[in-house]
C-alpha positions in Angstrom: -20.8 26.1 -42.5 -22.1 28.3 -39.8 -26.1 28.4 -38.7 -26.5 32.1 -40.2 -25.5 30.7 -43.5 -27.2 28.0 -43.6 -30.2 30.0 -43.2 -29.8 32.1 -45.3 -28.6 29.3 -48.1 -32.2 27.6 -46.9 -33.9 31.0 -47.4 -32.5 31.9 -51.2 -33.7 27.8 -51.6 -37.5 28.9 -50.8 -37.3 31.6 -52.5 -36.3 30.1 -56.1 -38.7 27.6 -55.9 -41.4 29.1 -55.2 -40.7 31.3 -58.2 -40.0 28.7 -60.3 -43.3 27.1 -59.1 -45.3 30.2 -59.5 -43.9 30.0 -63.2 -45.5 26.4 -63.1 -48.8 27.4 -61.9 -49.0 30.6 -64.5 -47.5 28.9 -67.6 -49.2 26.0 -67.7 -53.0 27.9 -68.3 -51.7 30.2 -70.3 -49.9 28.1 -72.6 -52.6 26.0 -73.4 -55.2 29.5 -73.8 -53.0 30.8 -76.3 -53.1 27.4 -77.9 -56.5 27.0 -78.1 -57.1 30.3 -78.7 -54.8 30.8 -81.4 -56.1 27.4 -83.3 -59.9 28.5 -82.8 -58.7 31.9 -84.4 -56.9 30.5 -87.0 -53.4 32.9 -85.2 -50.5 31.4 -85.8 -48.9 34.3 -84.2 -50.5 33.5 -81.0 -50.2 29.6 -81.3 -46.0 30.5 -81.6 -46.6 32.3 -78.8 -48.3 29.6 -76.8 -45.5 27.2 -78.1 -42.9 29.9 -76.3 -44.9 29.8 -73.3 -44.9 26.0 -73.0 -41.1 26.2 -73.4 -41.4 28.5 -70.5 -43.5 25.7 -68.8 -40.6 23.2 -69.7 -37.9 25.6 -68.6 -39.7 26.3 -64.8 -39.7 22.0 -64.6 -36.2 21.9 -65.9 -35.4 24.8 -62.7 -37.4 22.8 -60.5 -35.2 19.7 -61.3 -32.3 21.9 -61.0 -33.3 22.6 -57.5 -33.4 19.0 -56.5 -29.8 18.5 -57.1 -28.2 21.3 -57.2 -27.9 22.2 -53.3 -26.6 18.9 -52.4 -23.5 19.2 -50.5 -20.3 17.2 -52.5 -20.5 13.5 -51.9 -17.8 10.7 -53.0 -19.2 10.9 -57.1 -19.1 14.8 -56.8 -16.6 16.3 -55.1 -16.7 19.9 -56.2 -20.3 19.9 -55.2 -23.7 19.7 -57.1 -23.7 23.3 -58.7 -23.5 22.2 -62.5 -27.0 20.4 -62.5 -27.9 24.1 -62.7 -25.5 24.4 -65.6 -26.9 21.5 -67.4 -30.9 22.8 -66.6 -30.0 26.1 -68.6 -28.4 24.3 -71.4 -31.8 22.1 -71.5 -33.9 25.2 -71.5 -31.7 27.0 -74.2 -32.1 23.4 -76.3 -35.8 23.3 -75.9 -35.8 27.3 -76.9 -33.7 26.1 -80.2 -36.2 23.4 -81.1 -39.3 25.7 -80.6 -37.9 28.4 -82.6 -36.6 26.1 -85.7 -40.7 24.6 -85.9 -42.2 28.4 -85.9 -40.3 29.5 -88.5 -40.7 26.7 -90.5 -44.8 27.1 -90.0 -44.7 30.6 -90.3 -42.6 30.0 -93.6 -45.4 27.8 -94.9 -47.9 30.2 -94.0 -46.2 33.1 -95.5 -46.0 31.0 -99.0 -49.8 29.7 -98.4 -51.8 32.9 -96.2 -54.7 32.0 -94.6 -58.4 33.6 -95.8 -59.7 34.2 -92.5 -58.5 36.7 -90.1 -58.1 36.2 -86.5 -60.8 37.5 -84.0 -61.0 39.9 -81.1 -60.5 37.0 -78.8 -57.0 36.2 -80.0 -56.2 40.0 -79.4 -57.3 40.0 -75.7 -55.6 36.5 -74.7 -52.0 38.0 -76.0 -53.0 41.0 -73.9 -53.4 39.1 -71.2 -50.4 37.6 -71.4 -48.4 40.3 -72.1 -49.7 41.6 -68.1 -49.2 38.1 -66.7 -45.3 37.3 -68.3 -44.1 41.0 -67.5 -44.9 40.5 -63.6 -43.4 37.0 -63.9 -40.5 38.5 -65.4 -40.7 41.6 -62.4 -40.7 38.5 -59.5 -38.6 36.1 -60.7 -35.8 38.6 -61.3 -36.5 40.1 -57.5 -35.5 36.7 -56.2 -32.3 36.1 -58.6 -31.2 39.2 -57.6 -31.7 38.0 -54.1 -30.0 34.6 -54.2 -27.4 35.5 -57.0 -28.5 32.9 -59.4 -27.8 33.0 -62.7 -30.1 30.5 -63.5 -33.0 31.9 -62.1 -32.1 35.5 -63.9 -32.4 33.3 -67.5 -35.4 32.0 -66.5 -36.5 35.7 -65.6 -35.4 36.5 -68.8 -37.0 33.6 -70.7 -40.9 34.9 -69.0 -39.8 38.8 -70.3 -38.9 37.2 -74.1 -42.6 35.4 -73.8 -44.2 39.1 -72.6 -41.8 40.7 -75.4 -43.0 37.7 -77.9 -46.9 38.0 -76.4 -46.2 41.9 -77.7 -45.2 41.3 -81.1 -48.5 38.6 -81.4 -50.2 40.9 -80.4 -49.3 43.4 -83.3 -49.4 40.6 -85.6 -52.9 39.9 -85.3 -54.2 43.7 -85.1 -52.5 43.8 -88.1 -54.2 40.5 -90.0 -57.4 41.8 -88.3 -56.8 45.9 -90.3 -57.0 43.8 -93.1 -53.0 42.4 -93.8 -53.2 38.6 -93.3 -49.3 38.5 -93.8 -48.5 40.2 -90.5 -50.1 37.1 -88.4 -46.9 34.7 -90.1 -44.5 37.5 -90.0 -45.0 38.5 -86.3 -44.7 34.1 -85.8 -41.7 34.4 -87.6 -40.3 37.4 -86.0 -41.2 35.6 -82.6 -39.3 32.3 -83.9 -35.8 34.8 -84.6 -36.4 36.0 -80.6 -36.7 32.7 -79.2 -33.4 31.6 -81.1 -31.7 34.4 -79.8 -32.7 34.1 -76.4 -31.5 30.4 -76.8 -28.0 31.6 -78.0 -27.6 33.9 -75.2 -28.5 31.2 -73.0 -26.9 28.2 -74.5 -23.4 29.3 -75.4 -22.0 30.3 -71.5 -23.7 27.1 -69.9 -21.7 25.0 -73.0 -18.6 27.3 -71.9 -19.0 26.3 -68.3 -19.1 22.4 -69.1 -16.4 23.5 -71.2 -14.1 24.4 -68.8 -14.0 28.2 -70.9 -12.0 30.6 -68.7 -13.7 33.7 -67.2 -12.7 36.9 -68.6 -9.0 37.9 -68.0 -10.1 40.6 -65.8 -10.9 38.6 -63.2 -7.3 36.5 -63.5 -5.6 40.1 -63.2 -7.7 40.8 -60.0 -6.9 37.4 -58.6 -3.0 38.0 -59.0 -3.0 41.6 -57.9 -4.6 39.7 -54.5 -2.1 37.2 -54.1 1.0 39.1 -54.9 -0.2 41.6 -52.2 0.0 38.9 -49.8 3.4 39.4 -47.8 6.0 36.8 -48.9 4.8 35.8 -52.3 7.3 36.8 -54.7 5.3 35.2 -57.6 1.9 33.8 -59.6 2.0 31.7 -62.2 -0.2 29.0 -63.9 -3.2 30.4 -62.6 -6.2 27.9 -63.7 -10.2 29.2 -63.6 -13.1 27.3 -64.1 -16.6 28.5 -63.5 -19.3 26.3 -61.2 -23.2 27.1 -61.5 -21.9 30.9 -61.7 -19.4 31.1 -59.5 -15.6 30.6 -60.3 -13.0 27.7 -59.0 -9.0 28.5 -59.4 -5.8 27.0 -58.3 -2.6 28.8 -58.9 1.2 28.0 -58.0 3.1 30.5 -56.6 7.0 31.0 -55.5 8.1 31.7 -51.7 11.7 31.9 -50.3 13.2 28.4 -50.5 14.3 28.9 -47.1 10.8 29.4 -45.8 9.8 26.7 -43.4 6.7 24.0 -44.7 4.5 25.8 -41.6 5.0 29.2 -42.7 4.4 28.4 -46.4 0.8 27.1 -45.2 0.5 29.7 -43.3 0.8 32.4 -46.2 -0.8 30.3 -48.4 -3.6 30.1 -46.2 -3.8 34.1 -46.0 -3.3 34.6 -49.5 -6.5 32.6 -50.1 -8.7 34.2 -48.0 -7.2 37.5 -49.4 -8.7 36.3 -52.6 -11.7 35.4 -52.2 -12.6 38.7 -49.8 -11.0 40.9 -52.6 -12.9 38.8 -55.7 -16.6 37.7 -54.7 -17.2 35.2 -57.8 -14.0 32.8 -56.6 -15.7 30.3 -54.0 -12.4 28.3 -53.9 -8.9 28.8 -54.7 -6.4 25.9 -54.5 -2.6 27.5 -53.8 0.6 25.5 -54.4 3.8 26.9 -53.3 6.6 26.7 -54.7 10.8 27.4 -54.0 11.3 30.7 -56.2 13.8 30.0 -58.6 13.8 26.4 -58.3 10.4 25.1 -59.3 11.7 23.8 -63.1 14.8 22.8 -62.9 15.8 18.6 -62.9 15.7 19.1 -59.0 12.0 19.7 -58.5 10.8 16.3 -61.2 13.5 13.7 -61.3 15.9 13.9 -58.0 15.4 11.1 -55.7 13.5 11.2 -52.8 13.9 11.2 -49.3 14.7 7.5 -48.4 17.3 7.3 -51.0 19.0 10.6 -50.4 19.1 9.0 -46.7 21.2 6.3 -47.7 23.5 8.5 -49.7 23.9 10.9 -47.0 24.3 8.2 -44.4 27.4 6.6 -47.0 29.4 9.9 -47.5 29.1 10.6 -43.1 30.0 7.0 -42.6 33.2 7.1 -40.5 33.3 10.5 -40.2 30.5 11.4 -38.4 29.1 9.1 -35.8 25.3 7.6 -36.4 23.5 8.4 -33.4 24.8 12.4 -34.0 22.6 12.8 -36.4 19.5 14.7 -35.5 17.9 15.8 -38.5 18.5 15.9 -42.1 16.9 18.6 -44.1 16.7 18.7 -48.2 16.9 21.6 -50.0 15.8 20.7 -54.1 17.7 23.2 -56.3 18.5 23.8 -59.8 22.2 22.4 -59.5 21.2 19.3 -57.1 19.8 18.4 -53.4 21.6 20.1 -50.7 21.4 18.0 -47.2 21.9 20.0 -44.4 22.7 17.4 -41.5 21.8 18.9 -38.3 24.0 17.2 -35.5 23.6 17.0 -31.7 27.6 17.1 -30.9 30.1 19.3 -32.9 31.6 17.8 -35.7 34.9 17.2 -35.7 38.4 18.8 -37.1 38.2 18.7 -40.9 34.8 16.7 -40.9 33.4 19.1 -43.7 35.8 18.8 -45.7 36.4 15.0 -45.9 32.7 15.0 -46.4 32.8 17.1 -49.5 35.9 15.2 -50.9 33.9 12.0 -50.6 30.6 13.7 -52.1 32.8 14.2 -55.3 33.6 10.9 -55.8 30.0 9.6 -55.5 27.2 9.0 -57.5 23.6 10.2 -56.6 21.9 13.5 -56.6 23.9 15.4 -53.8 25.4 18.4 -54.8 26.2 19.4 -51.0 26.2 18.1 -47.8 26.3 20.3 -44.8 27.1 19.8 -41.4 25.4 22.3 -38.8 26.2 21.7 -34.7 22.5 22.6 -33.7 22.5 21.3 -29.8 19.4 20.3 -28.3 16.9 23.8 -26.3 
């Protein structure tokens, strides 16, 4: 990694956390205000809302955790890197978010069944003013810096303080309301509060459990990723194409078909520029894994069960024995098709009269997984 990006990786770092401590800092006196606040008032609107706020409170720790991990570079147990402890925080958050939302509107039930006598007081109406300001220029900072760093993470937090200033906003109708003389509005704005948080917990929840699900992204961004690699000179073919998403960004690995002929060199080679073709044409994909292939020849019996090198020696060495001396062999080069291994024998001296053809008759009268042998004169440069 060069210095200029390391920087800048050590930059977007500062940055989250000190939103994610500035959520700490906020959410923690205002949780407990609306708390206390709400109980003294007898607002159970504004107590759900101080329960939302304390999941926000939960949520900036669960970040902060997050952050620990997270930028860790891979290491022997984590190989593809560190970026799913931010998978796991969001999941966390979107639990806690669940759990919150479940014991509102159970309360506000109650209280809907049962209303209270008294109706809350001015105070109560001022505190979810309050933090209708404080949550809305949470929200307004902490989506500045996801938008910076391009963390999803930090965007659902953002999210998660603009659903408390959204939640703050229905309290606050609620108790104006039970304070104009409806003392049902205080449970229903709780309730209605509850039905926000489990939403925001959905929309949270479900794509982090995709991610550790292995869920692929949208097929748009396969179609993009194929239209990249078959504009690389060469490839004549994508196929079993394979994407997994990491903290927000996206892994693949691919196989795709060249000329048989092509040399091992040249295959990395295009490989090589078809990957960086990728990921400068499709921003998400931070790795793609390419595995080449002989077009035409990639499913047949050849390409799983044929023998490998060391045996196909021996073979090769049987059917030349006699005809071609040892020490004229040069190189031996294997070509895996559909119908069998062709050797192609490379030798230093030329072969002599007829040599082919005794070769081939002795091929046919042979067991193993030969289907040709070839003899090519290729004198020494």
């Amino acid at each position: 990694m060069s210095a200029p990006t390391e920087h800048i990786e050590r930059e977007a770092l500062r940055d989250k956390r000190r939103a994610a401590w500035a959520g700490v800092f906020l959410n923690a006196p205002l949780a407990a205000g609306k708390i206390l606040v709400g109980l003294i008032a007898q607002s159970q609107a504004l107590v759900a809302d101080g329960v939302h706020s304390l999941s926000d409170l939960a949520s900036d720790a669960a970040v902060i955790w997050a952050l620990g991990h997270s930028h860790r570079p891979p290491d022997a147990e984590h190989p593809f890197g560190h970026g799913r402890f931010e998978t796991l925080a969001t999941l966390a958050i979107a639990a806690m978010l669940a759990l919150a939302a479940l014991g509102i509107l159970i309360d506000a039930g109650l209280r809907l069944i049962d209303p209270p006598s008294a109706a809350p007081g001015m105070l109560a109406l001022w505190v979810a003013g309050l933090s209708i300001a404080v949550k809305e220029g949470l929200y307004h900072y902490t989506k500045a810096v996801a938008r910076r760093t391009g963390s999803a993470m930090m965007a659902a937090n953002a999210w998660h303080h603009r659903s408390d200033a959204a939640s703050s906003i229905v309290a606050l109708a609620g108790i104006g309301a039970a304070m104009l003389g409806w003392p049902l509005a205080d449970a229903l704005g709780a309730a209605i509060i509850a039905l926000m948080l489990g939403r925001v917990a959905w929309v949270y929840g479900r794509p982090a459990v995709q991610e550790l699900a292995d869920t692929a992204p949208p097929a748009d961004m396969s179609r993009a990723i194929e239209a990249a690699l078959m504009e690389t000179p060469g490839i004549r073919d994508a196929h079993d194409l394979r994407l997994r998403h990491m903290s927000g960004a996206v892994q693949a690995d691919v196989h795709v078909a060249l000329d048989p002929a092509m040399t091992l060199s040249e295959a990395h080679r295009l490989c090589e520029a078809a990957r960086a073709l990728v990921l400068a044409r499709v921003p998400d994909v931070v790795e793609i894994i390419i595995h080449p292939e002989p077009d035409g020849h990639a499913d047949g019996p050849a390409a799983h069960e044929a023998a490998l090198r060391p045996e196909l020696q021996t073979q090769v060495r049987d059917c030349l024995k006699g005809i071609v001396p040892a020490d004229a062999i040069r190189h031996l080069r294997l070509d895996y098709r559909d119908e069998g291994v062709i050797a192609v024998v490379e030798l230093n001296e030329v072969p002599i009269d007829g040599a082919q053809t005794r070769v081939a008759f002795r091929l046919q009268h042979s067991e193993g997984d030969l289907a040709e042998i070839r003899l090519l004169w290729a004198p020494a440069s």
